[in-house]
C-alpha positions as CSV (number, residue, x, y, z in Angstrom):
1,X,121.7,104.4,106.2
2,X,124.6,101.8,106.1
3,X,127.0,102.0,108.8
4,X,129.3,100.9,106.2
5,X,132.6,102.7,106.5
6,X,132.6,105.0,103.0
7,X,135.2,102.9,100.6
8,X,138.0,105.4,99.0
9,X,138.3,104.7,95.1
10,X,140.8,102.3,93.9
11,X,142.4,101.7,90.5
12,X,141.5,98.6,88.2
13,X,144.7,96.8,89.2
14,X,143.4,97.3,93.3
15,X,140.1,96.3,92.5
16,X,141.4,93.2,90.3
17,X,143.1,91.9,93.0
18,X,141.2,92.6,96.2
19,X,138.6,90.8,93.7
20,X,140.7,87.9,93.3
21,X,141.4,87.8,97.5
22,X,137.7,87.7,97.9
23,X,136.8,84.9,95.1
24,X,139.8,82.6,96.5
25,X,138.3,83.2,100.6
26,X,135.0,81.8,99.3
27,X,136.7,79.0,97.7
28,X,138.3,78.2,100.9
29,X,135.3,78.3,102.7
30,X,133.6,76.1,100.2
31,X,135.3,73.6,100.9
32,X,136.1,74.0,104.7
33,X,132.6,73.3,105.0
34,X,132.6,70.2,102.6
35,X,130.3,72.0,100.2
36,X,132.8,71.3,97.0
37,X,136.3,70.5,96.4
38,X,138.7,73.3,94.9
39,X,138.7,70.6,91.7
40,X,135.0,71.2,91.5
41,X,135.5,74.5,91.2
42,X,138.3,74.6,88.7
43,X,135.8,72.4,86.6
44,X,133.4,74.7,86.6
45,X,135.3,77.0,85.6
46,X,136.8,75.2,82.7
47,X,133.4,74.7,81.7
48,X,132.4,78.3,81.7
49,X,135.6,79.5,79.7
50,X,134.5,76.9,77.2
51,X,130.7,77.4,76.6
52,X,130.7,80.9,77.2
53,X,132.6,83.6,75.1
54,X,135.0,86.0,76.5
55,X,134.0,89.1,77.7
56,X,133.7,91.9,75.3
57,X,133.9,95.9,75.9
58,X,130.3,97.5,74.6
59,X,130.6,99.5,71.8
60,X,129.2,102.0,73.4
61,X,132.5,102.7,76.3
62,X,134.0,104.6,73.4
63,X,131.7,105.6,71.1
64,X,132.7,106.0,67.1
65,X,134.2,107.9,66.0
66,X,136.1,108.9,69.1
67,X,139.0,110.6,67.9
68,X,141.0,113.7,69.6
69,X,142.4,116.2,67.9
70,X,146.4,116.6,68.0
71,X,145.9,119.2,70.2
72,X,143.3,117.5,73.1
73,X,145.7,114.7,72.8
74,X,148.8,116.6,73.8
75,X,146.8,118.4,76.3
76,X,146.2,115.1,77.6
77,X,149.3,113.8,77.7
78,X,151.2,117.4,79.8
79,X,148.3,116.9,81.7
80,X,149.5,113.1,83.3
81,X,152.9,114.1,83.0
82,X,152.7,117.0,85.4
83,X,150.2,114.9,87.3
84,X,152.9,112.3,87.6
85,X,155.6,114.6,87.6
86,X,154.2,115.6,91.8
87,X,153.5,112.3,92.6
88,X,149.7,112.7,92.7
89,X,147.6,109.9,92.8
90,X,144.8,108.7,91.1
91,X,142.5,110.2,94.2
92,X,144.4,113.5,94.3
93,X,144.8,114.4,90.6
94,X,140.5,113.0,90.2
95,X,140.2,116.0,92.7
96,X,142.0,118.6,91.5
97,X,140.6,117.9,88.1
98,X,137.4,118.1,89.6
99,X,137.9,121.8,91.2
100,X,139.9,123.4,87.9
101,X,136.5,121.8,86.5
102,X,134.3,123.7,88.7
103,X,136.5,126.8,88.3
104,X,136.4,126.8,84.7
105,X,132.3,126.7,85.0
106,X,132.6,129.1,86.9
107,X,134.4,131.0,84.7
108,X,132.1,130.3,82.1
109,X,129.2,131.7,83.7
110,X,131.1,134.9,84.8
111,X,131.7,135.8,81.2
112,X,128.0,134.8,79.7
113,X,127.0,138.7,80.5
114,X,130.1,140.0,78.8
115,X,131.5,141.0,75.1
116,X,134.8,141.4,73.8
């Protein structure tokens, strides 16, 4: 086991940059240690924008036809806003979603036995 210290979850824009801290570190060790100028790398890079094409989301991230209803989409959207609306973030609201999902299984199973 990893005495790693377990990571909390961060948003794209956290991750984005924390990845951009760590990519311009090993550019400035690079060439603290002589291994390439910061022109070499920009060269690279140049290169790689040109000869390879830009990144594209899979198809399959949002698979067709992926369309809510009027209804799930105003769900949604009361949803963020009262998420929002207490200043609950992206951790807090991922847990609370998770328990009214584990109450509403629960719920589910509690009313498989009965009729109405």
């Amino acid at each position: 086991m990893s005495g790693r210290p377990k990571r909390e979850t961060m948003s794209l824009e956290e991750a984005t940059i924390s990845n951009m801290w760590e990519i311009a570190a090993l550019v400035e060790v690079l060439e603290r240690k002589g291994v390439c100028t910061k022109q070499d790398l920009y060269d690279i890079i140049a290169e790689l924008r040109r000869t390879r094409p830009r990144a594209q989301i899979p198809e399959t991230v949002f698979p067709s036809p992926y369309m809510l209803s009027q209804t799930e989409e105003k769900v949604i959207d009361d949803m963020l806003a009262v998420l929002n609306a207490h200043g609950m973030d992206s951790r807090q609201s991922l847990e609370l979603l998770d328990q009214i999902g584990r109450m509403i299984e629960m719920g589910a199973r509690m009313t498989r036995g009965t009729t109405h």
